[in-house]
C-alpha positions in Angstrom: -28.2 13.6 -5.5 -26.4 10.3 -5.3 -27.0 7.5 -2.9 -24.1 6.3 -0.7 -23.2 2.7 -1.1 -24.2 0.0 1.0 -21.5 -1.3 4.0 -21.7 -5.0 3.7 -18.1 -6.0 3.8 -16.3 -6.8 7.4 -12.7 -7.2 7.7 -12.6 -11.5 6.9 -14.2 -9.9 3.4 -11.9 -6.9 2.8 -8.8 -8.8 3.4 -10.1 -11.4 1.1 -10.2 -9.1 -1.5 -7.0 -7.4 -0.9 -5.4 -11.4 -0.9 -7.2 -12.1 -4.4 -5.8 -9.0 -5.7 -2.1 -9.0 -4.2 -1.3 -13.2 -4.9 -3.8 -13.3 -7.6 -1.6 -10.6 -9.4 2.0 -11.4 -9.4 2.9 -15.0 -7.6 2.6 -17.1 -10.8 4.6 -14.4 -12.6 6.3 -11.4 -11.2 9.5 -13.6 -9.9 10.8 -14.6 -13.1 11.6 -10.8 -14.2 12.6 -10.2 -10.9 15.1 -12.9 -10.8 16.4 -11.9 -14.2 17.2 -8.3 -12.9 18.3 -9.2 -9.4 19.6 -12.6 -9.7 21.3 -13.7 -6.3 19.8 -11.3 -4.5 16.1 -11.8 -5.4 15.1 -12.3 -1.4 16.8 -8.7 -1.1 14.5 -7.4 -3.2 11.2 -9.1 -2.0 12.5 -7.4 1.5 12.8 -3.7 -0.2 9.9 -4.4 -2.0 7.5 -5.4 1.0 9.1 -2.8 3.1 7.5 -0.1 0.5 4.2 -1.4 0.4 4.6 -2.1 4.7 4.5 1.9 4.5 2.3 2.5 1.4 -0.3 0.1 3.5 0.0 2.3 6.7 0.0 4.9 5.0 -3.3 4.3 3.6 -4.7 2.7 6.1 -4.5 5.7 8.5 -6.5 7.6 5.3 -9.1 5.2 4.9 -10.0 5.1 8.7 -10.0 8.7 8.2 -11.8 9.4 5.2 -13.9 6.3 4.2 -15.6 6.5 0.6 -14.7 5.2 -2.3 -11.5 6.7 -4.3 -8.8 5.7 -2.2 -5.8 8.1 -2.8 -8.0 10.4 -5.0 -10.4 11.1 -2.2 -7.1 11.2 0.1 -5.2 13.6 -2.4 -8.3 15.8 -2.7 -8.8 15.9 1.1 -5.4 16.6 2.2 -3.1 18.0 -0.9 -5.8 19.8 -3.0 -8.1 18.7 -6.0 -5.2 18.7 -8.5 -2.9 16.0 -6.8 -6.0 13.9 -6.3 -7.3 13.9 -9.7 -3.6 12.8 -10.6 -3.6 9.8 -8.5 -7.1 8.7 -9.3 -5.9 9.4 -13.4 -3.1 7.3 -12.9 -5.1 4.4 -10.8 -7.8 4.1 -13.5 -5.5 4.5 -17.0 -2.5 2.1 -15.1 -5.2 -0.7 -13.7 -7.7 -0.4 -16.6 -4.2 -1.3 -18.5 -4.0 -4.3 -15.8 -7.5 -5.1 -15.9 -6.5 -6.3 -19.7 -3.8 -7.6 -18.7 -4.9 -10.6 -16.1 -7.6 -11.1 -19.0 -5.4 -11.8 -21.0 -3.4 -14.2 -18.7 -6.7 -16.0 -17.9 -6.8 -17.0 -21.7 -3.3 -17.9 -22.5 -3.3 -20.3 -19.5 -6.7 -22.2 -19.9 -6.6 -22.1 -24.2 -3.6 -20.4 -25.7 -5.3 -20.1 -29.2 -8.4 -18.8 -27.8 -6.8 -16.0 -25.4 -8.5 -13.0 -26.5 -12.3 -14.6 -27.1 -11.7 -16.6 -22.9 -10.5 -13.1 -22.0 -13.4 -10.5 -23.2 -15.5 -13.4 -21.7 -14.0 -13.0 -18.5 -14.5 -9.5 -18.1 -18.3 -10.2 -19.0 -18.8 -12.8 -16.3 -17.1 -10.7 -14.0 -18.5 -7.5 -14.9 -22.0 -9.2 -14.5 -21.2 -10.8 -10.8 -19.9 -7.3 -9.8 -23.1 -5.8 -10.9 -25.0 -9.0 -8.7 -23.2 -6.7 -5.4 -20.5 -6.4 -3.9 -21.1 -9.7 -1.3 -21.3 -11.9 -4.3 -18.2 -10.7 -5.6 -16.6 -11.0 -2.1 -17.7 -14.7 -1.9 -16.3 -15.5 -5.3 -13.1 -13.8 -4.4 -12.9 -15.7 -1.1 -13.5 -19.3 -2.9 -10.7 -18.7 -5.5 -8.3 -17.4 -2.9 -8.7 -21.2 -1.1 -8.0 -22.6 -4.0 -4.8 -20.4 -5.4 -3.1 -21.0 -1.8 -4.0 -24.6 -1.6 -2.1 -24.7 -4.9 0.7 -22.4 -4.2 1.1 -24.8 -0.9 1.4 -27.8 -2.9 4.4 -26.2 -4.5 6.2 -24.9 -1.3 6.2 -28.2 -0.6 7.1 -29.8 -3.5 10.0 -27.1 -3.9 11.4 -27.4 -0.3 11.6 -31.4 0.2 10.8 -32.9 -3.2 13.5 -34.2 -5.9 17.1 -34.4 -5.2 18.8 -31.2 -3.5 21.9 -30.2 -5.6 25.2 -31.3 -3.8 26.3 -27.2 -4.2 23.2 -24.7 -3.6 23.0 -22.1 -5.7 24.4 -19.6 -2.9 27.2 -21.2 -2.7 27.9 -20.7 -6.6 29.8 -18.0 -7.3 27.2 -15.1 -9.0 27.9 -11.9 -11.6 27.5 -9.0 -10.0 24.7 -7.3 -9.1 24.4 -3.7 -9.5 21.8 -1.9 -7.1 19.5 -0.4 -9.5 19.0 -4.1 -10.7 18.1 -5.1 -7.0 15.4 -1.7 -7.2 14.5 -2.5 -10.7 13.3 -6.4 -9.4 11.5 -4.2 -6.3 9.8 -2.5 -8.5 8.6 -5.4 -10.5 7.8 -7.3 -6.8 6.2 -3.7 -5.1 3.7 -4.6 -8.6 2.5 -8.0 -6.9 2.4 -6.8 -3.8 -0.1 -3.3 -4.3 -3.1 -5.2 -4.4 -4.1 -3.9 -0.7 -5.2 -0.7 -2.7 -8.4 -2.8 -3.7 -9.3 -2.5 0.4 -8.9 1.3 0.1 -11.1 1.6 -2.4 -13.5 -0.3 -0.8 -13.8 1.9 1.7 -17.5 3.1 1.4 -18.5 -0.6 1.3 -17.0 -1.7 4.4 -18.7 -2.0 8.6 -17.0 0.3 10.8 -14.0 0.9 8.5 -12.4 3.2 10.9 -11.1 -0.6 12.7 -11.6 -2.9 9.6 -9.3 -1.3 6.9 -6.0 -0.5 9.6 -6.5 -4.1 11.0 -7.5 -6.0 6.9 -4.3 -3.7 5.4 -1.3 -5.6 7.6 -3.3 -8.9 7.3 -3.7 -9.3 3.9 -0.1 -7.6 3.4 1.1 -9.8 5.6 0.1 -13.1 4.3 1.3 -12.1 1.1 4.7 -11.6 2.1 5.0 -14.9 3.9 3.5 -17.1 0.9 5.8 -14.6 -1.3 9.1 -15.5 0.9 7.8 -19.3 0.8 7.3 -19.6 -2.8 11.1 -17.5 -3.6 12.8 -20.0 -1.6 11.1 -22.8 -3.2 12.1 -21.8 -6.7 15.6 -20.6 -6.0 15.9 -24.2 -4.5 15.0 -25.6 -7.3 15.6 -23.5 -10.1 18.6 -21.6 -8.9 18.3 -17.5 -9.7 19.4 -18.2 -13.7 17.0 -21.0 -14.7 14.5 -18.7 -12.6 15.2 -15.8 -14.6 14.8 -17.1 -18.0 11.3 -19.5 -17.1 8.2 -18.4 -18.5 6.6 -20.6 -15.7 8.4 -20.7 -12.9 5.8 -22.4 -10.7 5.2 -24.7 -13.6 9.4 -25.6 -13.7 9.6 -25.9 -10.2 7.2 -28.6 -9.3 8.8 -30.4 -12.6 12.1 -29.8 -11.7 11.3 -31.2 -8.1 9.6 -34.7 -9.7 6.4 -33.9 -9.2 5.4 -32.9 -12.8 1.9 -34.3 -12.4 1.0 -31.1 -9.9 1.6 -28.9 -13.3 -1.7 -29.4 -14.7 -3.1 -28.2 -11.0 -0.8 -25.1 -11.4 -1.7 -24.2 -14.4 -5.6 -24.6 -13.3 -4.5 -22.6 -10.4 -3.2 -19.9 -12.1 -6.1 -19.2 -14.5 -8.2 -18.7 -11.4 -5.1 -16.7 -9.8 -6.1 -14.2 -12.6 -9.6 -14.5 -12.8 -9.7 -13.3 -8.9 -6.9 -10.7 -10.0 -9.3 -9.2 -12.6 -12.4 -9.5 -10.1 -10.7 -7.4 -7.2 -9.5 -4.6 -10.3 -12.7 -4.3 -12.1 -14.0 -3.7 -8.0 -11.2 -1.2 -7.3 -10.6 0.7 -10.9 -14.8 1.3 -10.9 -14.9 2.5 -7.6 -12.4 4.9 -8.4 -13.9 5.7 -11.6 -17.6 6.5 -9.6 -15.5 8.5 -7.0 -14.0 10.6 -9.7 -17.2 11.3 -11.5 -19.1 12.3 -8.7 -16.5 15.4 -7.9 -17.2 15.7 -12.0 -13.4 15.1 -12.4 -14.7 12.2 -15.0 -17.9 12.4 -16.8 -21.1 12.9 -14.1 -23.5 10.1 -15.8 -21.1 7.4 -14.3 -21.8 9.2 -10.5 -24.6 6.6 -10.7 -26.1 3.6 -7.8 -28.2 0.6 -8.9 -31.6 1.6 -6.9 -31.4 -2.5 -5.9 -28.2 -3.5 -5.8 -26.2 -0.4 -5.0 -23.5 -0.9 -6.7 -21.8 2.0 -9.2 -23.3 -0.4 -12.1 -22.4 2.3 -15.0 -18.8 2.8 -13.6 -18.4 -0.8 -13.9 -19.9 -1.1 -17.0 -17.6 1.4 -18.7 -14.5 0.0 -16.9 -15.9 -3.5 -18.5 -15.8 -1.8 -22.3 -12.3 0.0 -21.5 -11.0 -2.7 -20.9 -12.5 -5.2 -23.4 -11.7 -2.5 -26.0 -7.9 -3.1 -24.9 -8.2 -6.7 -24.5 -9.2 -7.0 -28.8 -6.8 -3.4 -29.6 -3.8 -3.5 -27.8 -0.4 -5.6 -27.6 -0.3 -5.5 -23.6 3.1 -6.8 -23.0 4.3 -3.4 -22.3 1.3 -2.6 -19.9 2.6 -4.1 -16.9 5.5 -1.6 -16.5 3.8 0.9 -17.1 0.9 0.1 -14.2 4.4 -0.2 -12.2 4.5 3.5 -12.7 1.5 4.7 -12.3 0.8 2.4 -8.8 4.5 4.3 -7.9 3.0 7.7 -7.9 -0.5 6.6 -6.8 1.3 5.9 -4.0 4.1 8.6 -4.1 0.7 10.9 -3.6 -1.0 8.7 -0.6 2.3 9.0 1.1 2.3 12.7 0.6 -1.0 12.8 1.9 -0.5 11.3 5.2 2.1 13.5 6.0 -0.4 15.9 6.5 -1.6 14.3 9.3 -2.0 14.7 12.9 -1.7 12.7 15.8 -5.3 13.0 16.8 -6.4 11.7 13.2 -4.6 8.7 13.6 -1.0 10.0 11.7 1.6 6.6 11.5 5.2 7.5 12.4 6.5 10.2 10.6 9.1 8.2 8.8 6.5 5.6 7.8 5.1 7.7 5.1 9.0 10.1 5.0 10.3 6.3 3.6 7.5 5.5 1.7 7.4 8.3 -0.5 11.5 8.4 -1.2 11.3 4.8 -2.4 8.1 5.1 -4.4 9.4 7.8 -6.4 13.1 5.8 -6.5 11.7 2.6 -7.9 9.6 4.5 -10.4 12.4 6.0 -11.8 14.6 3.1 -12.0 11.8 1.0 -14.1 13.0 0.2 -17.8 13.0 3.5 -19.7 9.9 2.7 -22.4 7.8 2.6 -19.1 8.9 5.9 -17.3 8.2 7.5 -20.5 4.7 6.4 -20.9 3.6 6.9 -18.0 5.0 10.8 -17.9 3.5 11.2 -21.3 -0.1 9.9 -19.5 0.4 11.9 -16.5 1.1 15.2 -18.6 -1.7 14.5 -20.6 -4.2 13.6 -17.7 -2.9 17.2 -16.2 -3.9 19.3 -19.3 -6.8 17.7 -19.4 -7.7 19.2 -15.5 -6.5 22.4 -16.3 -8.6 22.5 -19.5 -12.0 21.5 -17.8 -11.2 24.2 -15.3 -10.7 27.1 -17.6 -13.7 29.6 -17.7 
C-alpha cells in the first residue's frame, strides 16, 4: 500500500509552477516559427492559440477540483471515459514531455556554452532531478526565484521593443503582406498552443496542492492569464521591431529585438535569461512527467516498482529518477530538433482526451459551459492535424504502439 503525497503547495506556489512551465517553455522561442508560418497575422494566431488553452485550462481545472491526485488527464480519462482513453493520454504526456524534458536541456546548454550543450544539459537534469527529490517546496521556491528573474528580463525587452530605437516611418502593417492561407495561421497556433500548455504542470500537481478543490480553478486562469498578456507584450514588441519577416527567419528573436532597438548591451541579460527560462522549463516537466509516471504505475499501467513515496520526503523519488535517465538517455542519443512537433501532438490529444472528459460532467460536479470543452476538443484535434506532416506521423505511430501495448498487458 502506497502513501499519498504530502499537500504543501497553495495557489501563489501552483501558479508559480504553471508560469515557469508555460513562459519558461516557448517565449524565447516559439514566435519565430510562428511568425514564419503566419506572418502578418501572428497576433491572430496567439488569439486562437490562447483561446484553446482558455478551454483546455477550464476544462481541466473543473477535473482537478474534482478528482485531485496526481495524473492529470490520465486519472481524468480513467475516471470519466474508461481505463483505455486514460492510459492514452497519460502515454502520450510522458513519451511527448520526456521528449521535451530533453529538449529545454538541451536549450539550457546551447545558450550558456554552445560547445558544451550536451555535458551543461545531462547536468541539468541531475541538479534538478536532485532538488526535486529535496520536495516538492524546494522545487516550488526555485521555480518561483527563476520566474522573477525571466519576467524582469522579458520586461526589459517590452520596453526596449515598444519605445527604444527609431520607429520605421511605414509599420510593417502598413506594408503590403503575401498571403496568408488559414492552415498557416492554425499551423503558428499550434506551434503557440505548445508555449502556452504549461498549466498542465498545475493538474498534475494535484495531490500536492491545500484545498485544491479552490486552488487549481482559481491558479489555472492566473497563470494562463499572465502568460497571455506578457505573450501579447512581447509579439508586439518584436513585430515593432523586427517586422513579421525578419521575425520569422531569427534564431533569437528576443536577442534581435533589443539589438535592433539600440539597446544591444541588454543581450547578454537575455541570453542569461533564457538559460534560466529553460532551466525552470525543465524543473516544472521533470515535476509533471514523474507525477504522471507514479500515477500510471500505481493503476500498474507502467511498471509497479515506480508506485513508490520517499518515507521522508514524500516525493515519487523512483518516478523521478527514471524520468531523469529517460531523459538523459535522449539528451546523449537523440537529434531532438524534430521533438518539439511531435510534443505539439501529443499535448493536442492529451488535451483532445481532457476535453472529452469534462463533457461528461454535470452541473453539480462543477461542469464549465458546455461549449467550453464542445470548442476545446474541435480545435485540439484541428491544430493536431494541421502540424507539419513528419510530426502527425510520429506521433500516430507512438500512439498505435502505446495502444498495443495496453491491449497486450491485458490479454489473459
Amino acid at each position: 500500500m502506497t502513501s499519498g503525497l504530502a499537500r504543501r503547495l497553495g495557489t501563489g506556489d501552483a501558479v508559480v509552477v504553471g508560469l515557469s512551465a508555460m513562459i519558461g517553455a516557448g517565449v524565447f522561442a516559439a514566435f519565430a516559427p510562428a511568425a514564419s508560418a503566419a506572418g502578418p497575422l501572428l497576433l491572430l494566431a496567439l488569439a486562437l492559440a490562447a483561446v484553446v488553452a482558455y478551454c483546455n485550462a477550464t476544462s481541466s481545472a473543473r477535473l482537478a477540483a474534482r478528482h485531485p491526485e496526481s495524473g492529470g488527464t490520465y486519472v481524468y480519462g480513467r475516471r470519466r471515459l474508461g481505463p483505455f482513453w486514460g492510459y492514452l493520454a497519460g502515454w502520450g504526456f510522458v513519451v511527448g514531455k520526456t521528449a521535451s524534458c530533453a529538449a529545454m536541456a538541451l536549450t539550457f546548454g546551447a545558450y550558456v556554452a554552445p560547445g558544451l550543450a550536451v555535458p551543461l544539459a545531462v547536468g541539468a537534469v541531475v541538479a534538478l532531478t536532485a532538488l526535486n527529490l529535496l520536495g516538492v517546496q524546494r522545487s516550488a521556491m526555485a521555480a518561483r526565484i527563476m520566474v522573477a528573474l525571466v519576467l524582469a528580463v522579458l520586461a526589459a525587452v517590452v520596453v526596449a521593443g515598444l519605445t527604444g530605437g527609431k520607429a520605421p516611418s511605414t509599420p510593417w502593417h502598413a506594408v503590403p503582406q503575401a498571403p496568408v492561407a488559414p492552415w498557416e495561421v492554425l499551423q503558428a497556433a499550434g506551434l503557440l498552443f505548445f508555449a502556452f500548455a504549461g498549466y498542465a504542470r498545475i493538474a498534475t500537481l494535484g495531490e500536492e496542492v491545500r484545498d485544491p478543490e479552490r486552488t487549481i480553478p482559481r491558479a489555472v486562469p492566473i497563470a494562463l492569464g499572465i502568460t497571455l498578456v506578457v505573450y501579447t507584450l512581447v509579439a508586439l514588441a518584436t513585430l515593432r521591431v523586427l517586422g513579421p519577416a525578419r521575425l520569422g527567419t531569427s534564431h533569437a528573436p528576443l536577442v534581435d529585438t533589443v539589438i535592433g532597438a539600440g539597446a544591444g548591451w541588454l543581450a547578454p541579460v537575455v541570453r542569461a535569461g533564457a538559460a534560466v527560462a529553460a532551466l525552470g522549463a525543465l524543473l516544472a516537466l521533470i515535476l509533471g512527467v514523474s507525477r504522471t509516471t507514479f500515477a500510471m504505475a500505481r493503476e500498474r499501467d507502467l511498471p509497479g516498482f515506480l508506485d513508490a513515496v520517499h518515507p521522508v520526503r514524500q516525493v515519487p523519488y523512483r518516478a523521478e529518477l527514471a524520468v531523469a535517465v529517460a531523459v538523459i538517455v535522449l539528451v546523449l542519443a537523440v537529434d531532438l530538433r524534430g521533438a518539439i512537433g511531435f510534443s505539439s501532438f501529443g499535448v493536442l490529444v492529451y488535451y483532445a482526451v481532457a476535453n472529452a472528459a469534462a463533457l461528461t460532467l454535470a452541473r453539480d460536479e462543477g461542469a464549465p459551459p458546455r461549449a467550453v470543452p464542445v470548442v476545446g476538443l474541435a480545435l485540439c484535434v484541428v491544430l493536431a492535424v494541421t502540424l507539419p506532416a513528419a510530426s502527425v506521423a510520429a506521433g500516430l505511430a507512438v500512439f498505435a504502439a502505446g495502444g498495443l501495448w495496453w491491449v497486450l498487458r491485458r490479454r489473459p
